[in-house]
Backbone as CSV, one residue per row, in Angstrom:
resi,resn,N_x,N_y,N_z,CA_x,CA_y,CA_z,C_x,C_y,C_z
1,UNK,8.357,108.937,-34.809,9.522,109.008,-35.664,10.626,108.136,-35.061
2,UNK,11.342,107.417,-36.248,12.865,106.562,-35.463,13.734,107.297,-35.307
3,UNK,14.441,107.518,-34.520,15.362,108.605,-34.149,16.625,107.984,-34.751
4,UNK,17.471,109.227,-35.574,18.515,108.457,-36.714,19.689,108.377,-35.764
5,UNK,20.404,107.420,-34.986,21.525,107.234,-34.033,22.534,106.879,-35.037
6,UNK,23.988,107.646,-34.106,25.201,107.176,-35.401,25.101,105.411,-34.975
7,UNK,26.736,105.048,-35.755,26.929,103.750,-35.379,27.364,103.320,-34.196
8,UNK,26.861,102.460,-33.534,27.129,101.877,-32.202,28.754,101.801,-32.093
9,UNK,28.668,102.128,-30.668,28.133,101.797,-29.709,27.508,103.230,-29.177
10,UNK,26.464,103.167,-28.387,25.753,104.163,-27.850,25.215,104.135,-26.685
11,UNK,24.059,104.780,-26.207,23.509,104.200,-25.265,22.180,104.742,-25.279
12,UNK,21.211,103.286,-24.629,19.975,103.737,-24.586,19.070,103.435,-23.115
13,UNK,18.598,104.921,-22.707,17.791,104.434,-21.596,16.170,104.930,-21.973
14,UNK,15.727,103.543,-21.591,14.814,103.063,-21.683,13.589,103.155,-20.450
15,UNK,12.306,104.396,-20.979,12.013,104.614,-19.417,10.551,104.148,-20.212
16,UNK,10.279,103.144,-19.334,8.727,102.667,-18.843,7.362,102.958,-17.743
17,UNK,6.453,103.809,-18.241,6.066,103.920,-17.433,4.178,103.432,-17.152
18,UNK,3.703,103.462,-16.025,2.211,103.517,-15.898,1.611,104.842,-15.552
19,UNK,0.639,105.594,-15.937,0.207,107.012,-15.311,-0.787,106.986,-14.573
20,UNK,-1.107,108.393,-13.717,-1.395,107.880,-13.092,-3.288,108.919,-14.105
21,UNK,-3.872,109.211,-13.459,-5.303,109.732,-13.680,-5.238,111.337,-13.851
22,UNK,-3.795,112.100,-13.002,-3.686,113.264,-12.726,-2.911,113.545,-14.635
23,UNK,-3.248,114.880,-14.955,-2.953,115.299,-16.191,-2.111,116.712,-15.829
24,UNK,-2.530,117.341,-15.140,-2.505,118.717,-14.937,-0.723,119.093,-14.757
25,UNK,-0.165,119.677,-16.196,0.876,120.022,-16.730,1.548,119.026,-17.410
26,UNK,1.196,117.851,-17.148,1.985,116.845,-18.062,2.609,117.339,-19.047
27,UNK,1.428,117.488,-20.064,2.004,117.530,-21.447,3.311,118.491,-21.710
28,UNK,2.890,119.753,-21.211,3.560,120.619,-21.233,5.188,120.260,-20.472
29,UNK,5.019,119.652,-19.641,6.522,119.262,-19.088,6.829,118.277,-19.856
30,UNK,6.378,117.246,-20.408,6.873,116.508,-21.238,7.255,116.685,-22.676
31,UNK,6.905,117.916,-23.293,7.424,118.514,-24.129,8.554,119.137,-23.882
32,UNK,8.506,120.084,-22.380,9.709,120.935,-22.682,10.754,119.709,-22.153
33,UNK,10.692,118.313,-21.867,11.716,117.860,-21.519,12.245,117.393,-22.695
34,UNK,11.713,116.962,-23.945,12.331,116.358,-24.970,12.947,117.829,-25.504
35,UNK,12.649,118.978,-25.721,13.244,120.286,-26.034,14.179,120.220,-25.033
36,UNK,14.479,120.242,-23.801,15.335,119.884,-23.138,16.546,119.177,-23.339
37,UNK,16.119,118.101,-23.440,17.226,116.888,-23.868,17.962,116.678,-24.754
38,UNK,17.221,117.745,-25.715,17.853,117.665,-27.533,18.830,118.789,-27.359
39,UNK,18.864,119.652,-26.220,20.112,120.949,-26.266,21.362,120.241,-25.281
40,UNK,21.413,118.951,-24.812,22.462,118.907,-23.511,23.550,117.684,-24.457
41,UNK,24.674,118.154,-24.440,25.447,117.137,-24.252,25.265,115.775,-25.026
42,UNK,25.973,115.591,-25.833,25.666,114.089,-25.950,24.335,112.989,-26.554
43,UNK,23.513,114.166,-26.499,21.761,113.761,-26.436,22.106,113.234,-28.138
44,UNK,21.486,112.129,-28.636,21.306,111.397,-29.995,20.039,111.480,-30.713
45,UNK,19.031,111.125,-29.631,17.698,110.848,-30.589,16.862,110.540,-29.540
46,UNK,15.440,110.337,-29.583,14.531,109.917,-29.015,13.525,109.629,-29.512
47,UNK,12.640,108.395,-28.782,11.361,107.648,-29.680,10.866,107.509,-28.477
48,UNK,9.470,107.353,-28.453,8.281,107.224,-27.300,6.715,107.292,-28.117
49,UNK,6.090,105.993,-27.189,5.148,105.736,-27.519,4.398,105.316,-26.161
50,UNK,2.795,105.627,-26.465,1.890,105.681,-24.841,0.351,105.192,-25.602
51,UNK,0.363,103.965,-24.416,-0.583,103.049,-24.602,-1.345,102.871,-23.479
52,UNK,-1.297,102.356,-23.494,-1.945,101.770,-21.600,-0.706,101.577,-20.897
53,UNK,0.717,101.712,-21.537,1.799,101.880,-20.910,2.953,102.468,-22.022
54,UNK,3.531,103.125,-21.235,4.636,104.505,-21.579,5.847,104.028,-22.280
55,UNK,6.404,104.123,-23.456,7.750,103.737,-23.786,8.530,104.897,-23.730
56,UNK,9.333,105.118,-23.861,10.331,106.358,-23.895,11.337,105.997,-24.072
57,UNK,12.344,105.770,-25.064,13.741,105.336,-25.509,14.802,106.843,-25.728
58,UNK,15.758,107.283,-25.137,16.612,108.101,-25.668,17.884,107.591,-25.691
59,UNK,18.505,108.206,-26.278,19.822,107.652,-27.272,20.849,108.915,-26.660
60,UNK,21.954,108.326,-26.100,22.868,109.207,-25.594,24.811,108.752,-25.957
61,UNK,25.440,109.190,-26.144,26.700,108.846,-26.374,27.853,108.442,-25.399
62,UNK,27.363,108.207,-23.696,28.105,107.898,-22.842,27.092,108.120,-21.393
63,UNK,28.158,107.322,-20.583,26.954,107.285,-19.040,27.216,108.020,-18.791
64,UNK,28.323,109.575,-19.479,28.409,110.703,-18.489,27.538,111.508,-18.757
65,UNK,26.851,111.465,-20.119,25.912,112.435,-20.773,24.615,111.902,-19.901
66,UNK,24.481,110.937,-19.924,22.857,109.872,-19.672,22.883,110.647,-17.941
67,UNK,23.870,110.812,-16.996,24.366,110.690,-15.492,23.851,112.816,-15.506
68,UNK,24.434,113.546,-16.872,23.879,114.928,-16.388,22.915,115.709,-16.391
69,UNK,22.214,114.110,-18.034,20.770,114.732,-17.544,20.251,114.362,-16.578
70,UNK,20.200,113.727,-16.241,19.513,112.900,-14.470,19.572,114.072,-13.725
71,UNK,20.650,114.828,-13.470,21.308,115.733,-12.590,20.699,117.422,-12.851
72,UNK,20.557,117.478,-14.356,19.529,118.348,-15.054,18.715,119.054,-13.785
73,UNK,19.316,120.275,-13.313,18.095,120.773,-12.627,17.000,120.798,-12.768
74,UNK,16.048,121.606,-14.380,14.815,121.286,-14.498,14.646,120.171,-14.859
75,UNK,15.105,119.052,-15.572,14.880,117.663,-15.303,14.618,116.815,-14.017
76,UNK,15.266,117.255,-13.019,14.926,116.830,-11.386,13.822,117.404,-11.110
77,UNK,13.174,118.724,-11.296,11.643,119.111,-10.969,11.199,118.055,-11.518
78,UNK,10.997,118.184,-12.978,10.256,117.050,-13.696,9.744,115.839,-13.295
79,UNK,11.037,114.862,-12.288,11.545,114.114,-11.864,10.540,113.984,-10.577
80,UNK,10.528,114.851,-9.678,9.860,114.815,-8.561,8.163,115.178,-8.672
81,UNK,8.254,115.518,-9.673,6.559,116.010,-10.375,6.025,114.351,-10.721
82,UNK,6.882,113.623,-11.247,6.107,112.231,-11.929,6.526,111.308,-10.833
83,UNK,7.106,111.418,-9.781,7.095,110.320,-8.404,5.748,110.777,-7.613
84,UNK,5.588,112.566,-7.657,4.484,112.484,-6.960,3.057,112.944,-7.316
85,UNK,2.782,112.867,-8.862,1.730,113.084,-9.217,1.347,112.466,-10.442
86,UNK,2.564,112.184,-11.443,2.031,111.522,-12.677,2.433,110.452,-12.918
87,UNK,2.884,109.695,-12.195,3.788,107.937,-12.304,2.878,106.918,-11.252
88,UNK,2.030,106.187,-12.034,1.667,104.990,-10.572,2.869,104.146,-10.686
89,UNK,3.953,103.943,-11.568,4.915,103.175,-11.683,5.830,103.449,-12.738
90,UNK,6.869,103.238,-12.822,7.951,103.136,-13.520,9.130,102.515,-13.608
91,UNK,9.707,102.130,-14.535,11.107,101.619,-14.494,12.058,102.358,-15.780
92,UNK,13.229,102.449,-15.307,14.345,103.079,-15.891,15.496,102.008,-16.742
93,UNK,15.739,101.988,-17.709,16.966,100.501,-17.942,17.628,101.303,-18.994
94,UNK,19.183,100.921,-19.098,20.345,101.907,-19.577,21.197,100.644,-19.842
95,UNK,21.344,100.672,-21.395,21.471,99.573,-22.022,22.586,100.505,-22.858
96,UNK,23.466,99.893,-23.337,24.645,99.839,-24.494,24.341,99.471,-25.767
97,UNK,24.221,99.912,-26.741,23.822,99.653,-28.063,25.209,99.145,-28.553
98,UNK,25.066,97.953,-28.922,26.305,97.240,-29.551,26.107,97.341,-31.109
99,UNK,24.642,97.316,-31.318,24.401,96.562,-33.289,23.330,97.228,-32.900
100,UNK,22.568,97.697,-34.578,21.950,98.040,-34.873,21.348,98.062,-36.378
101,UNK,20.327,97.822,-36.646,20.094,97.517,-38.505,19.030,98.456,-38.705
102,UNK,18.422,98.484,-39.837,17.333,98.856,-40.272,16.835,98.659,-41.528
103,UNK,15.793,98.852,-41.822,14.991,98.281,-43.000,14.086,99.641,-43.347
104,UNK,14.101,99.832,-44.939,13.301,101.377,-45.204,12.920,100.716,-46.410
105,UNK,11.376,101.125,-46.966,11.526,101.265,-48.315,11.892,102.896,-49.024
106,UNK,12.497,102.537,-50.211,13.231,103.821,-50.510,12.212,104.815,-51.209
107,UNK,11.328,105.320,-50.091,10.634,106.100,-50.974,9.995,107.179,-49.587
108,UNK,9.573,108.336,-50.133,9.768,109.387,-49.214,8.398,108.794,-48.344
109,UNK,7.645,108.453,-48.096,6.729,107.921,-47.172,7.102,106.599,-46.143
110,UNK,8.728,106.279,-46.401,9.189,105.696,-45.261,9.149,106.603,-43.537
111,UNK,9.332,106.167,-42.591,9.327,106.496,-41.745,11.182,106.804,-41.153
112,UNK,11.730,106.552,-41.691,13.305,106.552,-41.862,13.782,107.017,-42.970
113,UNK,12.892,107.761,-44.006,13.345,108.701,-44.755,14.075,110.300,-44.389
114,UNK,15.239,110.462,-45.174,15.596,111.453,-44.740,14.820,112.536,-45.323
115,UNK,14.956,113.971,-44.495,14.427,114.971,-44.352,14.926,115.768,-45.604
């Protein structure tokens, strides 16, 4: 799903990752982190997609919101769970949304149709 963000400016960090072979709780923490993220502060939207490598885009309204989830106690377990068991690599990037467009056809089988 595209996650519906107001109008810019915003912010988006952008987490990339490689996994590693280990599974054991993933899913389950990676669910309760997007349930997580959608109750704190500031939180906008989120999109993620996993291939042979990890996208994860969330949408936040300032670096102070983006700075408490980081700080997120159960987000820091999380955090130390995928440095030492589910990440062969990653990168983090926290970008400013200046512009933004979109394109829908107007019919309820868009993917940017409203609910």
């Amino acid at each position: 799903m595209i996650a519906d963000t107001p109008k810019p400016p915003y912010y988006a960090v952008i987490f990339t990752s490689f996994r590693t072979e280990i599974n054991k709780g993933y899913s389950t923490t990676a669910n309760r982190m997007i349930e997580l993220a959608q109750q704190q502060k500031g939180f906008l939207g989120i999109e993620s997609a996993r291939e042979e490598v990890g996208i994860t885009v969330s949408y936040w309204d300032s670096l102070e919101s983006i700075k408490q989830w980081k700080e997120h106690s159960e987000h820091k377990l999380a955090q130390g769970k995928g440095y030492s068991l589910w990440y062969q690599a990653f990168k983090v990037r926290i970008s400013k949304v200046e512009y933004d467009y979109e394109m829908t056809i107007n019919d309820d089988t868009s993917p940017l149709s409203k609910s």
